[in-house]
N, C-alpha and C positions, 0 to 999 in steps of 0.2 A: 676371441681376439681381445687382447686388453684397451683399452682405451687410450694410453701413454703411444700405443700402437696403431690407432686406429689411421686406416688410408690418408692423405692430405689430402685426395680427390673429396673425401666426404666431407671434410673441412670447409673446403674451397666450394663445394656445394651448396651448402647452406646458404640460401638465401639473403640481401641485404635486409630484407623487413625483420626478420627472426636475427637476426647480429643487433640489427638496433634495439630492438625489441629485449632482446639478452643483457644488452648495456645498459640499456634504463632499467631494467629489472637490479641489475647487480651494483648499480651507481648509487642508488636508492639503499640499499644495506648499506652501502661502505657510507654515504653523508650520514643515516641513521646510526653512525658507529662516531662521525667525526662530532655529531650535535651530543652522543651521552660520555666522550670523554672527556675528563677534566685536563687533560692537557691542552685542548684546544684553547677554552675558555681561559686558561690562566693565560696562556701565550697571548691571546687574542686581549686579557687587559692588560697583561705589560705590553703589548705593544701601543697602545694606546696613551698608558701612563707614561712610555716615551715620548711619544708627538706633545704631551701635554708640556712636559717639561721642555724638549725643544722649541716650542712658544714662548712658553712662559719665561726661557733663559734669551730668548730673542727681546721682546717686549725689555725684558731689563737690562738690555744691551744699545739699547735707543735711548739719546739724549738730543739734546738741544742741535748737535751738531750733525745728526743722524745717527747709522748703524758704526758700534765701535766694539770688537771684540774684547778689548782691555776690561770693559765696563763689568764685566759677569765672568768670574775663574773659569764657570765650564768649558764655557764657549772658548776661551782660551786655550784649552785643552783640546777641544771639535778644532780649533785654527789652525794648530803646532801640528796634529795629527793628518788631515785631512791638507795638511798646507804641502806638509814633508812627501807626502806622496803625488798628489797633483797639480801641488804648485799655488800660489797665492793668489794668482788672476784668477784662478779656477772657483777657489773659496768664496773669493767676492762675488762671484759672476753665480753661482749657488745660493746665495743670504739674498743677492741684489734684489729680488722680487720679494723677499719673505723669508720666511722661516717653512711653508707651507711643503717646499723639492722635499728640501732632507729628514722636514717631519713625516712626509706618507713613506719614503722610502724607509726611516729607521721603525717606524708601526708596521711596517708591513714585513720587511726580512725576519723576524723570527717566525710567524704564522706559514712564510712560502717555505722556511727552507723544513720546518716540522711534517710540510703537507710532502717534502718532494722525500723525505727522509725516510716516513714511517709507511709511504706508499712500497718506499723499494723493500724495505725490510716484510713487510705486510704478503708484498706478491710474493717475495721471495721463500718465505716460510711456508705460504699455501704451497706452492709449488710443489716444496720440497715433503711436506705433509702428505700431497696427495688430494689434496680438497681440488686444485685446479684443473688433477686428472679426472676426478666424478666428475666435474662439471662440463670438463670438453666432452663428456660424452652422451651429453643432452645436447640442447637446440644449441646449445653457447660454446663458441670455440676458445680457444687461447689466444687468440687477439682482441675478442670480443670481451673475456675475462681482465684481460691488462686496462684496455680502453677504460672498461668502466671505474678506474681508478682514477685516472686523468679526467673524467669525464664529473666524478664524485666533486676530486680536486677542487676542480673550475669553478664549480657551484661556489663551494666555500668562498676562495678568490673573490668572486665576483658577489656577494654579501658581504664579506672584512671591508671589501674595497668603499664599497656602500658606507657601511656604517662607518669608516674611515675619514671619509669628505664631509661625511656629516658631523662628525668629532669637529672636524677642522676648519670646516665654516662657520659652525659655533663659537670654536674658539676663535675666529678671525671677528666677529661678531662684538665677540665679549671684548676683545681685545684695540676694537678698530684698527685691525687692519684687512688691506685692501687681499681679496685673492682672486674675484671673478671666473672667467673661462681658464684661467694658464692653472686653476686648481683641479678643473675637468681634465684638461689636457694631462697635467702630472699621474692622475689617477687612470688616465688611460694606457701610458704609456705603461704605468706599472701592470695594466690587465695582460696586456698583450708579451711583455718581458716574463711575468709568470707561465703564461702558457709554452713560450720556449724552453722556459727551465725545467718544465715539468713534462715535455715533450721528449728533453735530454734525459729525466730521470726515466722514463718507461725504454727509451731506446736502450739506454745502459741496463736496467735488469730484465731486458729482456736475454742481452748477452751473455751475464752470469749468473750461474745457479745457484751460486752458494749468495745469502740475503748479506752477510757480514763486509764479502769482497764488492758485493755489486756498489753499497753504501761507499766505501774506501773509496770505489774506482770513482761513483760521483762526486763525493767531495773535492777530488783528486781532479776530475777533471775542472768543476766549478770554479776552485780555486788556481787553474793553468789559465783560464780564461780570462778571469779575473785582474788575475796578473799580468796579462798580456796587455790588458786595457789603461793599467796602472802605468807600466812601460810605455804607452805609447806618448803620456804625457812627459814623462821623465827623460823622453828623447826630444822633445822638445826645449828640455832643456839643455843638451847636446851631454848628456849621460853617457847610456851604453852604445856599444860599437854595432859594427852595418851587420855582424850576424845576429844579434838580438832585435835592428830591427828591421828583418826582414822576418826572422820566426814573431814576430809581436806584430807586421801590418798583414801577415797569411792567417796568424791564427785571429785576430778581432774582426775579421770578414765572417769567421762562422761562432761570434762570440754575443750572447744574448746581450752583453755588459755594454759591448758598443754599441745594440742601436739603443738602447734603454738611454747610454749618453746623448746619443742623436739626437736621438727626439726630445730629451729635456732643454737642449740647447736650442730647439730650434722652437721650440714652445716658449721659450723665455726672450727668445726675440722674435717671435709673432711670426716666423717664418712656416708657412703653412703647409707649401707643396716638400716642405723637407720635412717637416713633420709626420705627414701620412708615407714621406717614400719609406723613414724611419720605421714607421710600424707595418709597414708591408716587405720591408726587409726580415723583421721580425717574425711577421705571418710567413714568411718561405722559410725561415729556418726552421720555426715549429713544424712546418708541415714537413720537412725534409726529414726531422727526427721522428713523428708518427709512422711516415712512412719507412725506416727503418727500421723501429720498433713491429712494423704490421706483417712486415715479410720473414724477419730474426723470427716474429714467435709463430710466423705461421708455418716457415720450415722446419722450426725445432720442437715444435708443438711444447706438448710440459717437460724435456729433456733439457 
């Protein structure tokens, strides 16, 4: 009997210690893969030498009078940009504590979206190879195989994230400004906002086989998400009509984008129990897409 064939009874057999046991086994090659490519590390200092520059165009955006975007072109540019989409209250209510929000989120989107990318492409190609058929047919199954991608993932996340705060309190340091706890809290909300994206990227190639469409399909979805969150602002400004936003308050209930807003908002006004409802919002989304992910590739096995 081939393996691509093998029972789901024998699947679903297997043991929880030997699935874990299989995920750290296989999480361990795939970070071993993430620490010898050079694509990490270059992403991992441009995103850095981002936050660096978003400081340092902040700092020279402060005069006598306070925070003024005029004062520095770029920033003028981050104003017009990020203004036309969610508004100028928004902008202000962003800068108002710092430079610290928009620096860890712009250091960190290219390292998440590389990890949620080359993960799908990665599964996808084994699959399609054949390498994830040998292996379901040892201790390790096809959920156990997916996982330890998300699970490689995380790792990385939660190291960038690290040496991210520590960039940025340095820089706050160097720079005297203030960042405290609300620079914890920013870094946390982005732990937990990666883990749903990357929850959504296993869910999604678990569903298609071909590595080229599954990528399409997340991008596709990321950026519906996205835009539904951008929408919701834009309706506040009495923009689009009641069927745009009724598709844009359905679809930001299951959209990573909104609680990541959540809880930055609610961290920047010290609001605490809306803060953790924010990342427990998050936490049930993530878990929602693993578990979609866990049943798709445990009844499709490597098909």
């Amino acid at each position: 009997m081939s393996s691509s064939a093998a029972p789901i009874g024998e699947r679903a057999q297997r043991s929880a210690p030997l699935r874990l046991r299989a995920v750290r086994v296989l999480a361990r090659r795939r970070l071993l893969e993430h620490l010898l490519t050079p694509a990490t590390w270059v992403l991992a200092t441009f995103g850095l030498v981002l936050a660096f520059l978003i400081v340092e165009g902040f700092v020279r955006s402060v005069d006598s009078s306070g925070f003024d975007f005029s004062l520095h072109p770029p920033y003028e540019i981050i104003y017009g940009i990020i203004g036309s989409a969610f508004g100028v209250t928004y902008v202000r209510q962003l800068f108002g504590d710092g430079p610290f929000a928009f620096a860890s989120l712009v250091a960190f989107a290219p390292v998440l979206l590389y990890l949620c990318l080359t993960s799908i492409q990665r599964f996808g190609q084994e699959r399609r190879s054949g390498v994830v058929d040998l292996v379901a047919a040892g201790p390790a199954d096809v959920p156990a195989y997916l996982f330890s991608f998300g699970a490689a993932d995380t790792l990385v996340v939660v190291a960038y994230l690290a040496l991210t705060g520590l960039f940025l309190a340095i820089s706050g340091i160097v720079w005297n400004l203030a960042f405290g706890l609300t620079l914890v809290a920013y870094l946390l909300e982005l732990l937990f906002f990666a883990a749903s994206l990357l929850g959504l990227a296993l869910f999604l190639v678990s569903l298609v086989r071909q590595p080229a469409s599954a990528v399409a399909l997340f991008l596709m979805v990321a950026a519906a998400l996205a835009f539904a969150e951008v929408l919701s602002f834009a309706m506040v400004g009495g923009g689009p009509g009641s069927g745009a936003i009724v598709a844009s308050w359905v679809l930001r209930w299951l959209s990573p984008f909104y609680y990541l807003d959540a809880a930055r908002m609610a961290a920047r006004s010290e609001q605490t129990l809306q803060f953790f409802s924010a990342l427990l919002g998050q936490a049930v989304l993530c878990a929602a897409f693993l578990t979609g992910a866990y049943l798709t590739a445990r009844s499709r096995g490597t098909q």
